[in-house]
C-alpha positions in Angstrom: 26.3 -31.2 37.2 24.9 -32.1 33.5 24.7 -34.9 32.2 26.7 -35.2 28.7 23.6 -36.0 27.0 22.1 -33.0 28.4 25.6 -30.7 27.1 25.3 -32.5 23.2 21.4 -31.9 22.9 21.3 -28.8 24.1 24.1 -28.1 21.7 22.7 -29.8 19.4 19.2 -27.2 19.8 21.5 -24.0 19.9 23.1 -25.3 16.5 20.3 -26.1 14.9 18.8 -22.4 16.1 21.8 -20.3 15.1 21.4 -22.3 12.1 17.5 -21.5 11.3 18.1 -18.2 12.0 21.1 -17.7 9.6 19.0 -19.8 7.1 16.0 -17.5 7.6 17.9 -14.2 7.3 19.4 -15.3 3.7 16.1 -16.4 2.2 14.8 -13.3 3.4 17.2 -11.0 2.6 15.8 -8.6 0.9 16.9 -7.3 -2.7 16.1 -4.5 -5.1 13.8 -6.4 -7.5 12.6 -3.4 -9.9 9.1 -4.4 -10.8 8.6 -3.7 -14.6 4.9 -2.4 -15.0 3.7 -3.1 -18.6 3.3 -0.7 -21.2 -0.5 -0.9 -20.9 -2.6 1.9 -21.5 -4.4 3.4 -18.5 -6.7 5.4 -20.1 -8.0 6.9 -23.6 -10.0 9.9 -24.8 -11.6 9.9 -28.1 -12.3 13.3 -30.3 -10.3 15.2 -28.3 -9.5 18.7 -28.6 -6.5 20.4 -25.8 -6.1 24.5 -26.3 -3.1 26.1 -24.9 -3.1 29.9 -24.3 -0.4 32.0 -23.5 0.0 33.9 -20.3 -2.3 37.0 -21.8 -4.9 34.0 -22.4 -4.3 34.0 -26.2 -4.8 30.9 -28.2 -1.1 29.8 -28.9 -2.4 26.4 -29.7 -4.8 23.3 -30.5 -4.0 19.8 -30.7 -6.7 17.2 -31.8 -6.8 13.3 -32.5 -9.0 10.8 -33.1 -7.8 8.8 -30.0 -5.3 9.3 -27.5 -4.1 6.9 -25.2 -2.0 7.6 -22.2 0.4 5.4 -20.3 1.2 5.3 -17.0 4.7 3.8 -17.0 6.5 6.3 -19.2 3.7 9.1 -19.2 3.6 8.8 -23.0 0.5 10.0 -25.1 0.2 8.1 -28.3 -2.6 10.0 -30.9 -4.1 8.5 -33.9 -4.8 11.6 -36.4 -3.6 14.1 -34.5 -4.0 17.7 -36.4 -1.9 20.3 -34.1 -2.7 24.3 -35.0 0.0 27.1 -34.5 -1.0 30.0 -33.7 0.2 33.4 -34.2 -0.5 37.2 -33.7 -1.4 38.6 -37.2 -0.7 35.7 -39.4 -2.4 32.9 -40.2 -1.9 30.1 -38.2 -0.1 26.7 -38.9 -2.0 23.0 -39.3 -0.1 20.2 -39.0 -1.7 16.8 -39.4 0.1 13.1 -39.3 -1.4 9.8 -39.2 0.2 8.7 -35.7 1.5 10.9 -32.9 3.3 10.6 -29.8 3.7 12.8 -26.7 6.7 12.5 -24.0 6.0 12.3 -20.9 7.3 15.6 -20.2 5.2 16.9 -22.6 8.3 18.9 -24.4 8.6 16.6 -27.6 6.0 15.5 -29.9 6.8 12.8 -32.8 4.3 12.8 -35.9 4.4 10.1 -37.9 3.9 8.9 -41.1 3.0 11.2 -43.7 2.8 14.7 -42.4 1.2 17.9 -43.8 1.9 21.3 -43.0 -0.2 24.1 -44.4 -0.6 27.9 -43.6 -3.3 29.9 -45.6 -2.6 33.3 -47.5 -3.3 36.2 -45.8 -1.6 40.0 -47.2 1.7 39.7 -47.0 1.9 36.4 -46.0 2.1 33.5 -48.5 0.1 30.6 -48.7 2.1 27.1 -47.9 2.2 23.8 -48.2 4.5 21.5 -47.3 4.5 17.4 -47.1 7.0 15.2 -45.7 7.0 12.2 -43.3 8.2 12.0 -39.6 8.2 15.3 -38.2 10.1 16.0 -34.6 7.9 19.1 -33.0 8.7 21.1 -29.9 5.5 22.2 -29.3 6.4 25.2 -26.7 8.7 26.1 -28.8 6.7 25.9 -31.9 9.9 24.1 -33.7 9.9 21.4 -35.7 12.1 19.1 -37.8 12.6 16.2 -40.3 15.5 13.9 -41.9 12.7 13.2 -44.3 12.2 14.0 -47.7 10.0 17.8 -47.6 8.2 19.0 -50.9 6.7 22.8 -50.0 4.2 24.4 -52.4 3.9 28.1 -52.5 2.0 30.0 -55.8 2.9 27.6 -58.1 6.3 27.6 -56.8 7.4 23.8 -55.6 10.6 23.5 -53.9 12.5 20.0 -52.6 14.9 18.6 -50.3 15.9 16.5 -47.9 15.8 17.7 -44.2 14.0 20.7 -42.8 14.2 22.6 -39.8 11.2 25.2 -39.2 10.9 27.7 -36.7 6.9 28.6 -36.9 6.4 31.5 -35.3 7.7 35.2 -35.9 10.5 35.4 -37.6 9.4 32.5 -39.3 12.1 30.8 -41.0 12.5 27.5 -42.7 16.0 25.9 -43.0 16.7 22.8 -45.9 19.5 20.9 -44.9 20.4 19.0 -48.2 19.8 17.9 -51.5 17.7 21.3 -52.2 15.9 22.0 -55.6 
C-alpha cells in the first residue's frame, strides 16, 4: 500500500499539473488581434502618364501628376497635380486639372481637390468651355463628374454661375446646375 505522504504529493503533482496546463491554455488562448498596418506609402512614381483605351484600342483617356503615391493598406493613389484628359470620337477632348488627387482602391472613384479646371477647346459645332470650381467627384469609367462647389463656366463671352454641377462628359454631353443658377 502507499504511504499517505506518497497519496498527498502525488496529489499535490497532479494539481499543480492540471493546474499549469489550465494556466497555459488561457494565456495562450488565442484571440483575433486585427493588426492595423499604417497608412504608409509603399511606393511612388513621379511624372507619370496612365492611357486607357477602349476595347477597339482607342484612347478613351490620360491621367498625369506630378507624384503619385500608392498605399498598400487601402489601395489608395493619392496625385499631386493630376491633369486627367477625356476623350471622345469627333469632339474635342476634356482637361481636367486639380491641385491634389485621390484614387480608390477600386479604381472607380477619383476625388480632385482644391481648385479644379475644366476646359474643352472649340472645334465646329462644338463650343469652346471653361469651367472652374473646387472639389470635383469623377467617375472616371464613366466619364461623370460632380461638385457641391461653387462652378463658374465660360463659353464665348457667355459666363454662367451656380452652385453644384453634375457633368456627364461624353456624348450626349450634358451638364446639370443644381442651385443658385445665374
Amino acid at each position: 500500500m502507499l504511504s499517505r505522504r506518497s497519496v498527498v504529493v502525488g496529489t499535490l503533482f497532479i494539481l499543480l499539473a492540471a493546474g499549469s496546463g489550465l494556466l497555459m491554455q488561457m494565456t495562450s488562448k488565442k484571440e483575433d488581434v486585427k493588426i492595423k498596418v499604417a497608412h504608409s506609402p509603399d511606393y511612388y512614381v513621379e511624372d507619370f502618364t496612365v492611357t486607357d483605351m477602349d476595347i477597339d484600342g482607342k484612347l478613351k483617356q490620360t491621367l498625369s501628376a506630378e507624384r503619385m503615391l500608392h498605399y498598400p493598406d487601402d489601395d489608395s493613389t493619392e496625385l499631386t497635380r493630376p491633369h486627367l484628359v477625356i476623350y471622345e470620337e469627333g469632339v474635342p477632348p476634356w482637361k481636367i486639372r486639380s491641385e491634389t488627387g485621390w484614387i480608390s482602391g477600386d479604381g472607380q472613384l477619383m476625388l480632385l481637390n482644391g481648385v479644379v479646371k475644366i476646359d474643352r477647346v472649340a472645334a465646329p459645332g462644338v463650343r469652346p468651355m471653361h469651367i472652374t470650381t473646387r472639389n470635383l467627384r469623377v467617375r472616371p469609367k464613366e466619364s461623370y463628374a460632380e461638385t457641391d462647389e461653387k462652378v463658374k463656366v465660360h463659353s464665348l463671352g457667355d459666363v454662367q454661375t451656380s452652385t453644384g454641377m453634375q457633368a456627364w462628359l461624353n456624348k450626349p454631353i450634358r451638364l446639370k446646375f443644381l442651385s443658385k443658377v445665374r
